[in-house]
C-alpha positions in Angstrom: -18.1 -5.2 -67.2 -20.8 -4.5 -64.3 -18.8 -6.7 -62.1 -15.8 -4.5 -62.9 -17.5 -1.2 -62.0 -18.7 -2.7 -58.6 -15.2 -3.9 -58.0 -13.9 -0.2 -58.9 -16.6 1.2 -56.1 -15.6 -1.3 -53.5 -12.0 -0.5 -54.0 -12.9 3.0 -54.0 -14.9 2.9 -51.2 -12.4 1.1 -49.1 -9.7 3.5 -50.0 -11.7 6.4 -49.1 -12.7 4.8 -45.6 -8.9 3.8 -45.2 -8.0 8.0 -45.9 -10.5 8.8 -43.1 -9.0 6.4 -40.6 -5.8 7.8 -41.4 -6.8 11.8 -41.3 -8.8 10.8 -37.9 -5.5 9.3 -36.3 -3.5 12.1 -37.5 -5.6 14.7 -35.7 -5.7 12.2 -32.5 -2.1 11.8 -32.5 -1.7 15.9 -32.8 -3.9 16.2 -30.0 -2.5 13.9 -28.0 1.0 15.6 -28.6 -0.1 19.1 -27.7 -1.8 18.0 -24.4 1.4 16.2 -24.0 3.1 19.3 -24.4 0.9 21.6 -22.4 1.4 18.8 -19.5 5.3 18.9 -19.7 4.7 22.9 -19.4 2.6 22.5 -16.3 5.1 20.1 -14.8 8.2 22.6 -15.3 6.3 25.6 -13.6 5.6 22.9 -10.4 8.7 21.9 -10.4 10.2 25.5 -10.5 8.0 26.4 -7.6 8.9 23.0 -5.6 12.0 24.5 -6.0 11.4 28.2 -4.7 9.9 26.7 -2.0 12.4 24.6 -0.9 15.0 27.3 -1.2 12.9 29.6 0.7 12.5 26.9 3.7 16.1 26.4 3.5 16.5 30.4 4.5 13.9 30.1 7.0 15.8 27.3 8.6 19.0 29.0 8.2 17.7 32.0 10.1 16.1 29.9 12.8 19.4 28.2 13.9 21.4 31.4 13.1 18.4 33.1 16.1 19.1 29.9 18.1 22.9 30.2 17.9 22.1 33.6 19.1 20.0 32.8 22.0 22.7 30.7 23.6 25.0 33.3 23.7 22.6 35.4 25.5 21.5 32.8 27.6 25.0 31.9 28.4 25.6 35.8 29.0 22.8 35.8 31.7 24.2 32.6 33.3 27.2 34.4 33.7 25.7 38.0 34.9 23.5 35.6 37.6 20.0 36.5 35.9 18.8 33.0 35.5 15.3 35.0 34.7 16.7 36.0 31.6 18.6 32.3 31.0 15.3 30.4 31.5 13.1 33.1 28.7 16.3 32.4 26.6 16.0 28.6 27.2 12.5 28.6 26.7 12.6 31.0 23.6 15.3 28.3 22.3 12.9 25.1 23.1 10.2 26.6 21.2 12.3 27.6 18.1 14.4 24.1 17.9 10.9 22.7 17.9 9.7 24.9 15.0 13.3 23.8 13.5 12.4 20.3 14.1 8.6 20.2 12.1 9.9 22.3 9.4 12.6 19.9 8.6 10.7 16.9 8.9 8.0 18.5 6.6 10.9 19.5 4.2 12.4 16.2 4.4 9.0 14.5 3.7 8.0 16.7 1.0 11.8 15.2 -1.0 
């Protein structure tokens, strides 16, 4: 009979310490799932800005060769009006933008 009744408080014993194990993983698991979830949240709103900033480079750019595009005309306009002072600020003004153009494309292309 004794025997018995220190079987039934071993088992019980065990089963209670098998419960715990199994409410502490449950609460791990939960908290693993909301930081999980919080980092998918985090991820969306960089991404989403990645993206605004890439979109907003892309109008920079756009404007820059749209001023460019501009500047030969002028440039071209002086040429033909014989004020080469105006063709060479042109030329220069162009130089220095279609080097702009240049770094901010490279950084865009390495930030992809």
């Amino acid at each position: 009979m004794f025997k018995t009744v220190l079987t039934l408080f071993r088992g019980s014993v065990a089963a209670a310490g098998e419960e715990l194990e199994d409410r502490a993983a449950l609460l791990i698991l939960d908290q693993q799932m909301r930081d999980a979830a919080a980092a998918v949240e985090r991820s969306k709103r960089s991404l989403a800005l990645a993206i605004a900033g890439d979109q907003q480079e892309g109008r920079r750019l756009d404007a820059t060769n749209a001023r460019i595009a501009d500047l030969e005309v002028r440039a071209t306009a002086a040429l033909d009006g014989g004020r080469e002072d105006l063709a060479r600020e042109a030329a220069q003004a162009i130089a220095n933008l279609e080097a702009d153009r240049d770094e901010r494309c490279d950084g865009r292309d390495q930030a992809r």
